[in-house]
N, C-alpha and C positions, 0 to 999 in steps of 0.2 A: 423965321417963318418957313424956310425952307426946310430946313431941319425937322419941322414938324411935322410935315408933306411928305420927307420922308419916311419919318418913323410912322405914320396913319397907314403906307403903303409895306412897310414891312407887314405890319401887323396883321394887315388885310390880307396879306399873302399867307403868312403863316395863319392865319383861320382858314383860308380857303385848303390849306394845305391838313391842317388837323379836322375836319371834317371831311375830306375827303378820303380820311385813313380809317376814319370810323365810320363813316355809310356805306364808303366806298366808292367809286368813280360814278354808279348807278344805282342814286340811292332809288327810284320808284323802283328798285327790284328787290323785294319780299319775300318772306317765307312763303304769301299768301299766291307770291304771281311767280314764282320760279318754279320750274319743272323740274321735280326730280327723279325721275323716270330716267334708267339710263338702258340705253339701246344694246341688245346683247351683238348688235350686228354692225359694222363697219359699213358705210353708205359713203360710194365713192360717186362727189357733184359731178366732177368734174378731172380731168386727166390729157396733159398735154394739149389744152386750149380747147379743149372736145367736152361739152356740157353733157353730162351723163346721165343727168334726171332732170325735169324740167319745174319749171313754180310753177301750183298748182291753184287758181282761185274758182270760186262756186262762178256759174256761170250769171247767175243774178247778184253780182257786186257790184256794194256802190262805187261813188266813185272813190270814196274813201281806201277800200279794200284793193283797187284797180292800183292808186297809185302809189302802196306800198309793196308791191309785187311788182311793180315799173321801179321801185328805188331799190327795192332787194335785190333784182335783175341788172341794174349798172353798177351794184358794189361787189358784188358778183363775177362781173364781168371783172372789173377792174382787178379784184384778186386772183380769177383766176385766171384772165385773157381767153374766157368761155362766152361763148352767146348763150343765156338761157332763153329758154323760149315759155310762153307765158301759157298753160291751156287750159279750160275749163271741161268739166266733166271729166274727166281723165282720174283712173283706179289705179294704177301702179304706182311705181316708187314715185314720189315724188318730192317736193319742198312745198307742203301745206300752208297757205295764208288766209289765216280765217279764225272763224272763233268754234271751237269743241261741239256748239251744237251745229255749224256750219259742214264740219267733219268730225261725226262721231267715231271715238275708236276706243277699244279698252284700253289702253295702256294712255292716252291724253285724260280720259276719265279717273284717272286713276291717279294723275297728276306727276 
């Protein structure tokens, strides 16, 4: 019995292992949802623990949009040992969290 408990847990691993070589670690990410849009410009966050641009949400977000810009903002942190700071209305560089009609721009339009 045990023997078979083992080999149901090989298996299970190597499926989880061969599907994750062919979707890839994330499979919801699409031809349809990936951005290929590459930036001719190097955009520096952050720089010896000094947050350089800040996350940007519409100032009428819900709560949905509020608290993925509060988790982007602690992983954030954690990588770079930067405080970003969360602000609304704000037109400069920024880190945008929002949806393309939220913040239009050509180059997101353009995918």
């Amino acid at each position: 019995m045990f023997r078979i408990v083992k080999l149901i847990l090989k298996i299970n691993i190597l499926l989880v292992i061969f599907f994750s070589s062919v979707y890839g670690f994330s499979p919801h990410i699409t031809d349809e949802t990936r951005n290929f849009y590459k930036s001719k410009e190097i955009v520096l966050i952050a720089d010896k623990g000094v947050a350089k641009i800040p996350i940007v949400i519409k100032e009428n977000a819900d709560n949905t949009g509020r608290e993925f810009a509060e988790e982007l903002a602690y992983y954030l942190e954690k990588i770079t040992g930067a405080r970003f700071e969360i602000k609304t209305n704000f037109s400069g560089q920024g880190i945008f969290v929002g949806t393309i009609k939220e913040f239009p721009t050509p180059s997101a339009e353009k995918g």
